[in-house]
C-alpha positions as CSV (number, residue, x, y, z in Angstrom):
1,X,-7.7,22.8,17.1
2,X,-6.2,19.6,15.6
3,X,-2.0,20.2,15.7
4,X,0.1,19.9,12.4
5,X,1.6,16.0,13.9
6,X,-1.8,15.0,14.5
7,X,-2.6,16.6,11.3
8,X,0.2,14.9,9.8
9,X,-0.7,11.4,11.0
10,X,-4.5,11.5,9.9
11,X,-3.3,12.2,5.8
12,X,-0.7,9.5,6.1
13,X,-3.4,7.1,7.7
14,X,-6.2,8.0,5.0
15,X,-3.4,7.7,2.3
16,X,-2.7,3.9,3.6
17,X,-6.2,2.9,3.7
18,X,-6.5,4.1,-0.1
19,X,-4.5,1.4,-0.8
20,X,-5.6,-2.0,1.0
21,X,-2.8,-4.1,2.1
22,X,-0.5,-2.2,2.7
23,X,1.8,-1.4,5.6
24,X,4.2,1.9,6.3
25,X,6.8,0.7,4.6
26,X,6.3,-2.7,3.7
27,X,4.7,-4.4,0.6
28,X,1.8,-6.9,-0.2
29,X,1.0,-8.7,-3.2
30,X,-1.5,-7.0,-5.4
31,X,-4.9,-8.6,-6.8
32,X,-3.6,-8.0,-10.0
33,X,-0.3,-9.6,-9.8
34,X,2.8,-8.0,-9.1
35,X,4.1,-6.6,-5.8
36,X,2.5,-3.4,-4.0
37,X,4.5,-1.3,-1.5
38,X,3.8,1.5,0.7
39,X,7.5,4.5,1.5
40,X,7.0,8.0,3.4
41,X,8.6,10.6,1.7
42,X,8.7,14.2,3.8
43,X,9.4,17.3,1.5
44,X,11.9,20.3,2.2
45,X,11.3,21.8,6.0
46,X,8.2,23.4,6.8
47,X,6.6,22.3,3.5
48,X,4.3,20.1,5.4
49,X,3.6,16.6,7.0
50,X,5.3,13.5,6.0
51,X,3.5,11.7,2.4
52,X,2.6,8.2,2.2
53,X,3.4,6.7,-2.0
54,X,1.9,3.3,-3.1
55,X,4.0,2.0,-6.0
56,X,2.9,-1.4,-7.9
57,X,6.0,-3.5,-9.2
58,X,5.2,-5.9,-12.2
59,X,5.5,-9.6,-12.1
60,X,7.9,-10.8,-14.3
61,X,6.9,-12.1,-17.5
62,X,6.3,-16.1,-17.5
63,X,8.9,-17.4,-20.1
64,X,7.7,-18.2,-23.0
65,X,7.7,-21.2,-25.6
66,X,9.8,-20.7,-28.9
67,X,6.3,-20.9,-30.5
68,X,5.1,-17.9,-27.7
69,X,3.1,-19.9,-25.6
70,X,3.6,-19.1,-21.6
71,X,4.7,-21.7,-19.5
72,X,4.1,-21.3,-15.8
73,X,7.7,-22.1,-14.5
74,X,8.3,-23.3,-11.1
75,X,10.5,-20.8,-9.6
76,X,13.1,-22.4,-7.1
77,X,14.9,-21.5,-4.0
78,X,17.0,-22.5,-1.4
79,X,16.4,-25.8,0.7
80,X,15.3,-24.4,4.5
81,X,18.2,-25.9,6.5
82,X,16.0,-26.1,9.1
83,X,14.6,-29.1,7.4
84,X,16.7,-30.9,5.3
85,X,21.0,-30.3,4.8
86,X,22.0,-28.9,2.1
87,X,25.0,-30.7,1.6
88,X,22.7,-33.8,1.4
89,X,20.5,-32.5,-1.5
90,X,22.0,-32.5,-4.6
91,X,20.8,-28.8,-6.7
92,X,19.3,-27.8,-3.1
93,X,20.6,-24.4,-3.9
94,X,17.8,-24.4,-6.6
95,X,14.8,-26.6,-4.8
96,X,10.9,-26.7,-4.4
97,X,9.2,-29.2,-1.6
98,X,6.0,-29.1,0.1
99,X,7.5,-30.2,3.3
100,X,7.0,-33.8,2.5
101,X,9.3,-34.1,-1.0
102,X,12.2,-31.9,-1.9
103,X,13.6,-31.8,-5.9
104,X,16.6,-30.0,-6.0
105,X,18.7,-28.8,-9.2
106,X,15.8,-27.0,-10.7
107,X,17.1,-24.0,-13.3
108,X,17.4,-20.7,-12.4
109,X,13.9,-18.8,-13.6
110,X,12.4,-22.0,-14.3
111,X,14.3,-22.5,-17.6
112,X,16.2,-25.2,-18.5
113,X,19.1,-24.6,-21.6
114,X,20.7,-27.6,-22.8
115,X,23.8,-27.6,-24.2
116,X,25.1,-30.3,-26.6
117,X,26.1,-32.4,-23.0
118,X,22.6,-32.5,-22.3
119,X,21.1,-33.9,-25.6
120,X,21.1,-37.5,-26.2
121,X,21.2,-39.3,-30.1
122,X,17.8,-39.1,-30.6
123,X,17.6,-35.3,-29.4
124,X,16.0,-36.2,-25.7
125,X,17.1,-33.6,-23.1
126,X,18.7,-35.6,-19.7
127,X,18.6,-34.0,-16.7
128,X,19.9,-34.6,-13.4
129,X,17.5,-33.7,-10.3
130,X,18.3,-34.9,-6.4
131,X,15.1,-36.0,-4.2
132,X,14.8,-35.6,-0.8
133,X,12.1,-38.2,0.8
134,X,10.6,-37.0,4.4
135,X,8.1,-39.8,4.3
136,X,9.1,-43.4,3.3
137,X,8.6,-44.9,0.5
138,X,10.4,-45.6,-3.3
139,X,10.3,-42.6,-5.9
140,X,8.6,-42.6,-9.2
141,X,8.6,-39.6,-11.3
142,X,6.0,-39.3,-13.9
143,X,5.4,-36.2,-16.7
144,X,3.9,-34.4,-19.1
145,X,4.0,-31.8,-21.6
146,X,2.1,-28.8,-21.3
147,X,1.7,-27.1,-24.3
148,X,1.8,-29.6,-26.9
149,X,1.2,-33.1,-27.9
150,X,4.5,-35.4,-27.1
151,X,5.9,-38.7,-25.5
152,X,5.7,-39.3,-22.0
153,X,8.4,-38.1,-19.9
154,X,11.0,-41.0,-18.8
155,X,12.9,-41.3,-15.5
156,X,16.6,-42.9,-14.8
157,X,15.6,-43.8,-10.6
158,X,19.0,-46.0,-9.5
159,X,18.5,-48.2,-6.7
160,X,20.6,-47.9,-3.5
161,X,19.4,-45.3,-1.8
162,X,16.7,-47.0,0.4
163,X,13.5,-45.8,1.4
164,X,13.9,-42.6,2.7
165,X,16.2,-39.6,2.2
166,X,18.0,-38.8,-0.3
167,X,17.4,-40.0,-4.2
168,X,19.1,-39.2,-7.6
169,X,17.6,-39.5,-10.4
170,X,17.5,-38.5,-14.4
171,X,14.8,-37.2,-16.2
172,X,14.3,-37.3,-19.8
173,X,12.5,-34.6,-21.5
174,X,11.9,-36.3,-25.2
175,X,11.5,-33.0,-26.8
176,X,11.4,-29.0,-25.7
177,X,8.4,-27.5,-24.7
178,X,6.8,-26.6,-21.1
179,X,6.7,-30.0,-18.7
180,X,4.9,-30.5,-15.9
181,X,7.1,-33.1,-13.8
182,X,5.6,-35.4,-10.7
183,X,7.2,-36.9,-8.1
184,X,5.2,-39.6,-6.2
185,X,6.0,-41.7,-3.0
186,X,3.1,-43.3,-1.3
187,X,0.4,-41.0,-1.3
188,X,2.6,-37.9,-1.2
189,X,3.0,-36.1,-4.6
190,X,5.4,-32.8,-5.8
191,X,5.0,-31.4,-8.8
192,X,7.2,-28.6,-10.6
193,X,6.9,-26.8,-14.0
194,X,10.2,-26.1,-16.1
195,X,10.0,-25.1,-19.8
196,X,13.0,-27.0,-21.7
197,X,14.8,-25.5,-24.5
198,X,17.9,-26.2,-26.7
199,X,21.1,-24.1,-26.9
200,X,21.4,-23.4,-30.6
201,X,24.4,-24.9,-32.0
């Protein structure tokens, strides 16, 4: 005679295993994109033993061009203390690294809006972005656009700042669209994705 906990714990385990990945209470990315998570849910007393729910939570839509195209944004977050200072990163509130490279003052979803500030004379869009070098070496910053035909990227790298640590620079997106933007020193690379637009006036 199996008692109503044991009872109780066998539906709860079955209802888990029908959904792979998940963990009482937790949640796990699903093969389809989008987050899957597992909560127990027990109904009024003596109604029965507690229920195990799998919800799915949608991925957030990639931004999109102004001409619809989706541009797969690098999404930033907050410098790991643990491995660089954040008062020494300029933007590290908003970074991406691999351990090896940090870029810091990356836009918040991945989008950059540029007011009239940010536009130069011949409509260019000039950014300011802080490195952070863990190997040594000199910066150079290459990039390109993603979803249309347009002039290389440029780069503003001041000298000064030696061959390892911190590095300002300015990028120079010569027209909106979706870039894909490199930073190189010596054989170590980081490469982010930011889709530029325009504030209208």
């Amino acid at each position: 005679m199996v008692s109503r906990r044991t009872a109780g714990r066998i539906a709860a385990g079955l209802l888990i295993a029908l959904a792979p990945g998940c963990q009482a209470g937790g949640s796990t990315a699903g093969s389809g994109g989008g987050t899957l998570s597992t909560t127990f849910g027990t109904g009024p007393p003596g109604t029965g033993p507690p229920v195990a729910t799998a919800t799915r939570t949608a991925r957030p839509p990639r931004p999109a061009t102004p001409e619809g195209r989706p541009c797969p944004v690098t999404l930033p977050r907050p410098v790991d203390p643990r491995q660089v200072d954040p008062n020494a990163l300029f933007g590290s509130a908003h970074s991406y690294d691999n351990g090896k490279l940090w870029v810091g003052g990356l836009w918040p979803d991945g989008v950059i809006t540029a007011g009239p500030d940010f536009v130069d004379a011949d409509g260019a869009v000039d950014m300011k972005f802080g490195w952070w070098r863990a190997v040594r070496g000199y910066l150079q910053i290459t990039g390109r656009r993603l979803d249309a035909p347009a002039p290389p990227l440029r780069a503003d790298i001041p000298g000064g700042y030696g061959s390892t640590g911190f590095q300002a620079t300015g990028v120079i997106f010569p027209t909106e669209g979706c870039w894909e933007v490199t930073g190189r020193v010596g054989d170590s690379t980081l490469t982010f994705v930011t889709l530029v637009v325009k504030k209208p006036r």
